[in-house]
C-alpha positions in Angstrom: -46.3 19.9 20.3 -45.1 22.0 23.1 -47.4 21.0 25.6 -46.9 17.3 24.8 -42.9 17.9 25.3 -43.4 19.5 28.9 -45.4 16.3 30.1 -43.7 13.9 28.2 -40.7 15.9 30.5 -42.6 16.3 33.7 -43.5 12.6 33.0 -39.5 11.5 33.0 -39.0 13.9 35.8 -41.1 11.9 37.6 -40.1 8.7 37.2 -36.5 9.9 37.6 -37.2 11.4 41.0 -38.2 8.0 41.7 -35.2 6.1 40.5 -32.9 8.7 42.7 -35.1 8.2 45.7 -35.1 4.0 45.3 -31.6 4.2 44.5 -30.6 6.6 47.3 -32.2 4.4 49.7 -30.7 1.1 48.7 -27.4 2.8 48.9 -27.8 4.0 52.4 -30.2 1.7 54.5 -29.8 -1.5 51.9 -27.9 -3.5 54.6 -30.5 -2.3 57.2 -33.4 -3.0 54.8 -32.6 -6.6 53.8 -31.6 -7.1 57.7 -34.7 -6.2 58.8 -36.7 -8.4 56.3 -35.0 -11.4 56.9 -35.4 -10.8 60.9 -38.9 -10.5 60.1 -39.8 -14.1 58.5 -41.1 -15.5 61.7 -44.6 -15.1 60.4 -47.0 -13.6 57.9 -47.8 -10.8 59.9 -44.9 -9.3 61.2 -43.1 -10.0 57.2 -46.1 -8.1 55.8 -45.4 -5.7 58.2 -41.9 -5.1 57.1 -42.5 -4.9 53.2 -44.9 -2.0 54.3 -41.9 0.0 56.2 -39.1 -1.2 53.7 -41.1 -0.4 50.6 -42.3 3.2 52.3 -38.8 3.6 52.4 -37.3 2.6 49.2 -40.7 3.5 47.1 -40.8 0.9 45.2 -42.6 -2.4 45.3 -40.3 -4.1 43.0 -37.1 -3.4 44.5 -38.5 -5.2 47.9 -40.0 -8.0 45.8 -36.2 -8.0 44.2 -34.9 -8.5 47.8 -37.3 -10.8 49.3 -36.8 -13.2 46.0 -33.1 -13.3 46.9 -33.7 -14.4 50.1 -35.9 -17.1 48.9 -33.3 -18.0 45.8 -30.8 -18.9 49.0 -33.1 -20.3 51.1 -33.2 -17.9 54.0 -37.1 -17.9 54.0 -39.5 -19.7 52.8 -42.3 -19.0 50.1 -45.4 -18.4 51.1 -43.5 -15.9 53.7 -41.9 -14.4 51.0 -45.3 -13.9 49.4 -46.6 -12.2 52.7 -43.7 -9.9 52.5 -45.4 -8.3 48.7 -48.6 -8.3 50.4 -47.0 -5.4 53.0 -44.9 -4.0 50.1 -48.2 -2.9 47.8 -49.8 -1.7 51.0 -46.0 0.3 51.4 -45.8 1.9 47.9 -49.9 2.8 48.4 -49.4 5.0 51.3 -46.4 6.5 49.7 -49.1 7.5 46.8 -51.1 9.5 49.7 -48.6 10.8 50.9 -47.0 12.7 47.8 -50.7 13.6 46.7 -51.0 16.0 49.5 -49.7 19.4 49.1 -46.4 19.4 49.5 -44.7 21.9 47.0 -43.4 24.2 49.8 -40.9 21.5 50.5 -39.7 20.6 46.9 -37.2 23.7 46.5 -35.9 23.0 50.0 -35.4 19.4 49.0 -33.4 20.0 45.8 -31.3 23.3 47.7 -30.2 21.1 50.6 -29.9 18.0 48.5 -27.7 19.5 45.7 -25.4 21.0 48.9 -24.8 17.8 50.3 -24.2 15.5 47.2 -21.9 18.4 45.9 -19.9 18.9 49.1 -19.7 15.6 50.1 -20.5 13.2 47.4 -18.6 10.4 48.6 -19.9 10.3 52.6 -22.9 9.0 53.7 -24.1 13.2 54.1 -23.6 12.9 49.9 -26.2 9.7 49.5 -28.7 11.5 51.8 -28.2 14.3 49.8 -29.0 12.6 46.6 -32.3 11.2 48.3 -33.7 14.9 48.8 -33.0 15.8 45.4 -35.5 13.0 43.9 -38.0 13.6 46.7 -37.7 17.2 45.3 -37.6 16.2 41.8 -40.9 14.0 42.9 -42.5 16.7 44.3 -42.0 19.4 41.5 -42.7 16.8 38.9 -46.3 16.6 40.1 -46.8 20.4 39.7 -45.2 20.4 36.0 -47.6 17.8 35.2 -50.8 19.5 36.7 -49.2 22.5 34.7 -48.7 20.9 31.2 -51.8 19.0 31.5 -54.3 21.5 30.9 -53.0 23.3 27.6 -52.6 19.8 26.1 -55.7 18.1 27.4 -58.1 21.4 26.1 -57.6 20.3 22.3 -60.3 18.4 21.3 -58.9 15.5 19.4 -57.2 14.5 23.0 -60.3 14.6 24.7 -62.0 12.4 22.3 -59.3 10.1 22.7 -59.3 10.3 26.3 -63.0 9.8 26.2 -63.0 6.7 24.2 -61.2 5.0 27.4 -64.8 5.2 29.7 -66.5 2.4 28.2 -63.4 0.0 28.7 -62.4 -1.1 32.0 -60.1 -3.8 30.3 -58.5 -1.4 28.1 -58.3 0.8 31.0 -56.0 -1.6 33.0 -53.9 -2.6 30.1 -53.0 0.9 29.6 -52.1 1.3 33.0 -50.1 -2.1 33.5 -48.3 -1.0 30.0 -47.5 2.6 31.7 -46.4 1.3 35.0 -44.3 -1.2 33.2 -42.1 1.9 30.7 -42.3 4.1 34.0 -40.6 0.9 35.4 -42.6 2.2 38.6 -46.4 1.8 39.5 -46.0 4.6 42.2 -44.7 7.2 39.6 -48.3 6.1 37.2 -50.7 6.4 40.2 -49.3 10.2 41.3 -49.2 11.1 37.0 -53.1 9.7 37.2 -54.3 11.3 40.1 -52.6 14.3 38.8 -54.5 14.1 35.8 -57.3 13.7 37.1 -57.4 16.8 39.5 -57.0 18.5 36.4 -60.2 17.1 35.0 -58.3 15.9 32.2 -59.5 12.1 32.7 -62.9 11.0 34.0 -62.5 9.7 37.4 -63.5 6.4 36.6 -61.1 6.0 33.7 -58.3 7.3 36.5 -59.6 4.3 38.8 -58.9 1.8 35.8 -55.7 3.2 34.9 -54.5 2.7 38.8 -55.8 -1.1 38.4 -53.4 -1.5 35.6 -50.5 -0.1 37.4 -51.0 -2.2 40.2 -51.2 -5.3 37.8 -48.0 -3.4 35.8 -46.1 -3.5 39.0 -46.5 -6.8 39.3 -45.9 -7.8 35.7 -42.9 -5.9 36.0 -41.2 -7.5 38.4 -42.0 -11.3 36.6 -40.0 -9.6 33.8 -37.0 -8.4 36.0 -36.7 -11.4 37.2 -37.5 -13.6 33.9 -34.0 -14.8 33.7 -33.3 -15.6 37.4 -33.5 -19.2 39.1 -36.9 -21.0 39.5 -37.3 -20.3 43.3 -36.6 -16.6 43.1 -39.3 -16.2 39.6 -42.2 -18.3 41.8 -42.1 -15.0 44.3 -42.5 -12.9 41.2 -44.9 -14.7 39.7 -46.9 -15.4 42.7 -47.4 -11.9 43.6 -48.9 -11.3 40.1 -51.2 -14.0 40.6 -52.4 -11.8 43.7 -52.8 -8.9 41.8 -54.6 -10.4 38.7 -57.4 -12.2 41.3 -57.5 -8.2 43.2 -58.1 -6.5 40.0 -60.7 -9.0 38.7 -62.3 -8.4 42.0 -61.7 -4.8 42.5 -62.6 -3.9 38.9 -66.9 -4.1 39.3 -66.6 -2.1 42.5 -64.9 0.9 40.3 -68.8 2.6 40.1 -69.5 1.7 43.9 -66.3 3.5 45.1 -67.3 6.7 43.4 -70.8 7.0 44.4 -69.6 6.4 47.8 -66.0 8.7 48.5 -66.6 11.2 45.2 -68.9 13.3 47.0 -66.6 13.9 50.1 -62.9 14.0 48.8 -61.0 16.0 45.9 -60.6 14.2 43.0 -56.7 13.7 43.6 -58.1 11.7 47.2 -60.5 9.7 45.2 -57.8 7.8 43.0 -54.9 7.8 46.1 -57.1 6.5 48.6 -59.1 3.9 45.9 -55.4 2.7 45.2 -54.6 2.8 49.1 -58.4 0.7 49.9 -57.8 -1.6 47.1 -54.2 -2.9 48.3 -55.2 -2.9 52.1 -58.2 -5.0 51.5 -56.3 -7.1 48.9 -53.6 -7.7 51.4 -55.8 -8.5 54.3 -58.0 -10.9 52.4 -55.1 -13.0 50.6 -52.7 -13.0 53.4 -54.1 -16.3 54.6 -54.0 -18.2 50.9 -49.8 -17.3 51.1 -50.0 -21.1 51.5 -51.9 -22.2 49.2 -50.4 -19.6 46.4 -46.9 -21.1 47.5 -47.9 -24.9 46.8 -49.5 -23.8 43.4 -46.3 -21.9 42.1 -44.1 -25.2 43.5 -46.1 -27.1 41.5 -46.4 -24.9 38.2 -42.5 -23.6 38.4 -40.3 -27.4 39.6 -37.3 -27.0 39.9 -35.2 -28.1 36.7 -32.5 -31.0 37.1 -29.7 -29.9 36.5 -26.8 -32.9 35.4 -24.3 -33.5 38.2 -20.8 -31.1 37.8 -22.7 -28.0 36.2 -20.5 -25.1 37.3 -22.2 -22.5 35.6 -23.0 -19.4 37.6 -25.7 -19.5 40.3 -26.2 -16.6 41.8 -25.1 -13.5 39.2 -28.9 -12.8 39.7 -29.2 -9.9 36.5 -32.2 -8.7 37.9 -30.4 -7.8 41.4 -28.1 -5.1 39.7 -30.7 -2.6 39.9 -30.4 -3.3 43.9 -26.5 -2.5 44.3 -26.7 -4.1 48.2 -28.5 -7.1 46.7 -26.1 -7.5 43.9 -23.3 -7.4 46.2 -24.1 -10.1 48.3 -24.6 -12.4 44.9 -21.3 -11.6 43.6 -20.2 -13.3 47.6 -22.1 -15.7 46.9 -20.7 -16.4 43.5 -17.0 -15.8 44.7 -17.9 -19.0 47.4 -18.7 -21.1 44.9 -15.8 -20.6 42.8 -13.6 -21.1 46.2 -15.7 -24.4 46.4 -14.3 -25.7 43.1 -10.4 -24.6 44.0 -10.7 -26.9 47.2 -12.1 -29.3 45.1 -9.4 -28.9 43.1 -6.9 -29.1 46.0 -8.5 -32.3 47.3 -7.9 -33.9 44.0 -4.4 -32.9 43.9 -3.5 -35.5 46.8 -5.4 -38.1 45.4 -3.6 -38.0 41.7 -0.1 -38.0 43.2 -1.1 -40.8 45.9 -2.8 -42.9 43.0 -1.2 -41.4 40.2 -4.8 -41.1 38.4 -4.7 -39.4 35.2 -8.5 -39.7 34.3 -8.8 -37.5 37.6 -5.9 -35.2 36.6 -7.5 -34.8 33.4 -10.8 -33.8 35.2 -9.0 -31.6 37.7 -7.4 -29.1 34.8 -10.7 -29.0 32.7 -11.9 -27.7 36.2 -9.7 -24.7 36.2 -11.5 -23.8 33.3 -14.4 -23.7 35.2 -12.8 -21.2 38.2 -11.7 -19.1 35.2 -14.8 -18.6 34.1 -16.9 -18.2 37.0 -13.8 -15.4 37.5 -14.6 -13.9 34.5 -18.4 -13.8 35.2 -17.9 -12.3 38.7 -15.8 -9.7 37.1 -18.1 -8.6 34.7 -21.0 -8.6 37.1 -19.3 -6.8 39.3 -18.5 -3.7 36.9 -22.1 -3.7 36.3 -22.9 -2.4 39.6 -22.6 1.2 40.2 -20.1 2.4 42.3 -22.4 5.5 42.8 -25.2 3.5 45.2 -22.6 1.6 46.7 -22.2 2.4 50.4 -18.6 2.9 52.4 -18.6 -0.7 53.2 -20.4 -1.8 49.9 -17.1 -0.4 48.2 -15.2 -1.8 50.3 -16.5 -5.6 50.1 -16.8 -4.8 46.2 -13.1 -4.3 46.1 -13.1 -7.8 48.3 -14.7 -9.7 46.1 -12.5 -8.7 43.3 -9.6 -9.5 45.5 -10.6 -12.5 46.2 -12.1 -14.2 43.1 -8.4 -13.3 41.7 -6.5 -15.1 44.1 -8.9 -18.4 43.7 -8.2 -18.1 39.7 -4.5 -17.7 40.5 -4.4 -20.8 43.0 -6.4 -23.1 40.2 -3.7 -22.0 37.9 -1.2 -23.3 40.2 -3.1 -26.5 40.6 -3.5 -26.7 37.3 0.6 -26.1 36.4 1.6 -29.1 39.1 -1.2 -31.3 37.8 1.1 -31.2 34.7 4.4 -31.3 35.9 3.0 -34.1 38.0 2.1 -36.2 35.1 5.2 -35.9 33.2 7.5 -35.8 36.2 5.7 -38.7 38.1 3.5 -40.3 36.4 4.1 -41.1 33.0 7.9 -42.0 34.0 6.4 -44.4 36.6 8.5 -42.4 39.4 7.5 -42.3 43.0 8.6 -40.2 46.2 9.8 -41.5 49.0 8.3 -42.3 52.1 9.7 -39.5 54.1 9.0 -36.9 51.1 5.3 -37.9 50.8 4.6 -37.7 54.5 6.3 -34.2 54.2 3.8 -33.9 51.0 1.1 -34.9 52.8 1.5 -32.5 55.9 2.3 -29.3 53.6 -1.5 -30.5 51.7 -3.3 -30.5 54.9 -2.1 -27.5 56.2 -3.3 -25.8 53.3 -6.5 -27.2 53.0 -7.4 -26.0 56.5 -6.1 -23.0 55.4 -7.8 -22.7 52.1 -10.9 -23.1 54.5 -10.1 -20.7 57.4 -9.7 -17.7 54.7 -13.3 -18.8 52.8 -14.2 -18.3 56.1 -13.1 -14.8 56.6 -13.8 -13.7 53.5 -17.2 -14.7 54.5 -17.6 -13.3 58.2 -14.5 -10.8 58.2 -13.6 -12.0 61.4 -10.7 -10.1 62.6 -9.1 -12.5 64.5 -9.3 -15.4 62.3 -7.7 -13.2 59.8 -5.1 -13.0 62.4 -4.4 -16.1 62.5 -4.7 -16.9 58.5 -1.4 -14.3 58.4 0.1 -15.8 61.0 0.1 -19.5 59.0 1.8 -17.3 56.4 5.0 -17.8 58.4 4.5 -21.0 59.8 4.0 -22.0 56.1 7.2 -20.6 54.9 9.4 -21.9 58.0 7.6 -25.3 57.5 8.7 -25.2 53.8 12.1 -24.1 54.1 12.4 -27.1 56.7 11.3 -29.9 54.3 13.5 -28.0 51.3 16.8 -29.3 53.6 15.0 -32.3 54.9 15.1 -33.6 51.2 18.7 -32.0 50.5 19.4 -34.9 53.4 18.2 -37.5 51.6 19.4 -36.5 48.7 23.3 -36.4 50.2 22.1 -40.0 51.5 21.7 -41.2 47.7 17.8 -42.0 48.2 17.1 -43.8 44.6 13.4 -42.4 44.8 14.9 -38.6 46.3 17.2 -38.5 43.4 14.3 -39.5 40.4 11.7 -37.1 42.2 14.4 -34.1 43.3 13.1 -31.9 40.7 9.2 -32.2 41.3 9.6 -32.4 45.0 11.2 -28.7 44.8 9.0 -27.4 42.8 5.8 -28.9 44.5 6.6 -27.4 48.2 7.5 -24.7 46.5 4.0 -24.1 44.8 2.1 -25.5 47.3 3.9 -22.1 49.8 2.9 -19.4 46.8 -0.6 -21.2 47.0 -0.8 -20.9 50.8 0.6 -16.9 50.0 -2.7 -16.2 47.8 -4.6 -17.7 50.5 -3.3 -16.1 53.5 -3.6 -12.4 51.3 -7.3 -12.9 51.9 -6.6 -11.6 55.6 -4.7 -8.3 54.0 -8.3 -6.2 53.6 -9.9 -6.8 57.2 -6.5 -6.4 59.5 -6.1 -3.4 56.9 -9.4 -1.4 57.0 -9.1 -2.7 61.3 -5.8 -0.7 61.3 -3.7 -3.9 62.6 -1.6 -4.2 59.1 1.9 -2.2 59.1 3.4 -2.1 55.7 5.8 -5.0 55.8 4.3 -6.9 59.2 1.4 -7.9 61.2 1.3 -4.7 64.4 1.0 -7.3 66.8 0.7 -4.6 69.6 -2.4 -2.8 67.7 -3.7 -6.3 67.0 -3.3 -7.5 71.1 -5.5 -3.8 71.4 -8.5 -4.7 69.6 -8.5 -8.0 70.7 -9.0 -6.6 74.0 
């Protein structure tokens, strides 16, 4: 029982090592990564190239087949590119196989020393997230010497041996095992070093180790349909696409299992034997199947369609579950979802014109359930966004995180508002049968339209973080307020003149500027974060002087 504990332990260690590593990564180089793979879509060859180096880096095939789906889900790249991409990524996590098989347990104590050093003295810098990459390189690396070392007391009793023995006349049971391993290890990488360890140890036959590394390249595979089994029908085809890859490789691959050893066994190690069959079998899959991206890509259109959805659904699109475990990735749903919600709100302000123009209260009565709608999708970001952890997030991961919040709560707030005059506007205006005059709707009118362009300049730099339209979204702060505090004594005027229509309306017309200015303040507050973090925010005022400097 012992000797199963230390490799059940080594085993975790393992796969552990690997989560810090993929994790680590993502938190440092995720922007690079996903730059780099959607700069890389111009064909099949240069986006299998890149899942090769962004897979090598992250060390994990699922996490860039998590990436590339995204970009396919928003329709940054196409399919059958996407599908070349996971053609590079096996070929990626392969040489990373090779790599850790070779002797490298000088360097696992000096990975753990320095890593612990830096994530302890400076967890929250960029040194701390490097830091925390060494220690699961060095976690990886020791792992696979606890394993060689628990394997042999365990694997000399005879009932395990039998067991293990049964496995040789079973190829299929081979690569079920292996998928089923690679898919609990929740990484195909972690399986192949485990097998080849065993294997060096004598504790599996080498062609039961060659089966086992089938299966975890099918498991990897499988793994990612199921990490993504809840996400939209463009991101699954990617996922399911690449498994249809693998399961044609292994069926292929598998009768070849006796040629390979009679061919490399009697010139490698045993440990080289399994690596490099896993490395062969992924290069040659990739090279032969590269050129049927196309065809793969018109099969999974045809077997996934798209659903239709019924006009008005405003359920969340993009709070991809499966992206959580990709912090970077995650991120830039949660933007995605915060745009949508800003989508309704204009909607929203839109109607608002229209019912007081036309005094329509079938669309009033639309327009409020809507803010039910904005609350949700609020609610939905929120809770997304708490599942994320803070830990992989980069500087300016956190940063946009906080963002997001910011701004999915001033787009509830504003539908509130819209939501509150909607009201007042029906018993105020239309239900009486009331109407404001001519003057007061023109001075309705002009206030609406300024904030419309407004409510669309600050989307717009909460998408781009353009410093100096953020500059000029404060600046329509003031211009706002003077504007309003005109058309307040404008209707005090025509109020002193005795306007009939001034005098039924007096009430609502007060109130309305005056919601339509604490509208426009949630807006323009979307400009407080970038002339903050760009040093060009004093505490009560735009620094124009430090703002005319980085203009400059």
């Amino acid at each position: 029982m012992k000797h199963l504990l230390n490799l059940l332990a080594a085993v975790a260690l393992l796969v552990w090592g690997t989560h810090l590593v993929r994790t680590g990564v993502m938190g440092v180089f995720g922007a690079d990564l996903r730059e780099l793979l959607a700069r890389s879509m111009r064909n099949r060859f240069t986006a299998a190239l890149s899942g090769i180096g962004v897979t090598a880096l992250v060390q994990s095939s699922t996490a860039t087949s998590l990436m590339t789906s995204s970009f396919v889900g928003q329709g940054l790249v196409s399919l059958p590119a996407a599908l070349a991409v996971m053609r590079g990524a096996d070929v990626g996590t392969a040489l990373m196989s090779v790599l850790f098989s070779t002797d490298l347990s000088w360097l696992s104590p000096l990975f753990i020393f320095v890593g612990v050093v830096l994530y302890i003295s400076r967890t929250a810098t960029q040194a701390g997230r490097v830091g925390r990459i060494l220690i699961g390189l060095g976690l990886m690396l020791l792992a696979l010497q606890l394993v060689v070392a628990a394997t042999g007391p365990l694997f000399d009793a005879p009932p395990v041996r039998a067991l293990l023995a049964s496995l040789t006349s079973d190829v299929l049971l081979e690569i079920t095992l292996g998928a089923a391993l690679a898919v609990l290890a929740y990484s195909s990488l972690a399986v192949v070093l485990l097998v080849a360890a065993m294997a060096s140890s004598d504790v599996v036959p080498l062609d039961v180790a060659l089966g086992l590394v089938l299966g975890a390249n099918l498991g990897s595979g499988l793994l990612a349909v199921l990490t993504n089994a809840k996400s939209a029908v463009t991101v699954r085809r990617v996922t399911v696409g690449n498994l249809v890859f693998k399961l044609l490789g292994v069926a292929l691959a598998a009768p070849f299992i006796g040629l390979w050893l009679h061919s490399v066994r009697p010139y490698v190690p045993a440990t080289q034997v399994v690596v490099l069959f896993h490395l062969a079998f992924n290069v040659v899959m990739s090279v032969l199947f590269i050129g049927l991206t196309d065809w793969v890509a018109q099969a999974m259109t045809r077997l996934l369609p798209e659903p239709v959805e019924p006009p008005g659904n405003r359920r969340p699109r993009h709070l991809d579950p499966s992206a959580l475990s990709t912090p970077t990735l995650a991120i830039s749903n949660a933007a995605r979802e915060a745009m949508h919600q800003a989508d309704l709100v204009e909607t929203m302000l839109i109607g608002l014109l229209e019912v007081i123009r036309r005094d329509d209260l079938r669309l009033a009565v639309e327009l409020r359930k809507m803010d039910d709608d904005v609350d949700r999708l609020y609610s939905d970001i929120k809770y997304y966004l708490t599942k994320i952890s803070r830990e992989a997030l980069g500087e300016a991961e956190s940063r946009r995180w906080t963002d997001i919040i910011s701004f999915t709560i001033n787009m509830e707030q504003i539908g509130d508002i819209i939501e509150r005059v909607i009201i007042d506007i029906e018993d105020k205006k239309i239900r009486p049968h009331r109407n404001f005059s001519e003057a007061g709707m023109r001075e309705i009118t002009e206030l609406h339209a300024r904030l419309l362009a407004n409510l669309r300049l600050g989307m717009s730099v909460f998408l781009n973080g353009n410093l100096h339209d953020a500059q000029r979204l404060l600046e329509e702060k003031v211009r706002f307020r003077d504007l309003e505090h005109h058309y307040s004594n404008t209707h005090l005027e025509r109020l002193s003149e005795r306007t009939t229509s001034s005098i039924e309306t007096s009430s609502l017309h007060i109130d309305l500027i005056s919601d339509l200015k604490r509208i426009n303040s949630h807006i323009c507050s979307i400009a407080y974060p970038i002339l903050d973090s760009a040093g060009a925010l004093a505490p009560s005022r735009l620094r124009a002087s430090r703002l005319g400097e980085l203009e400059t």
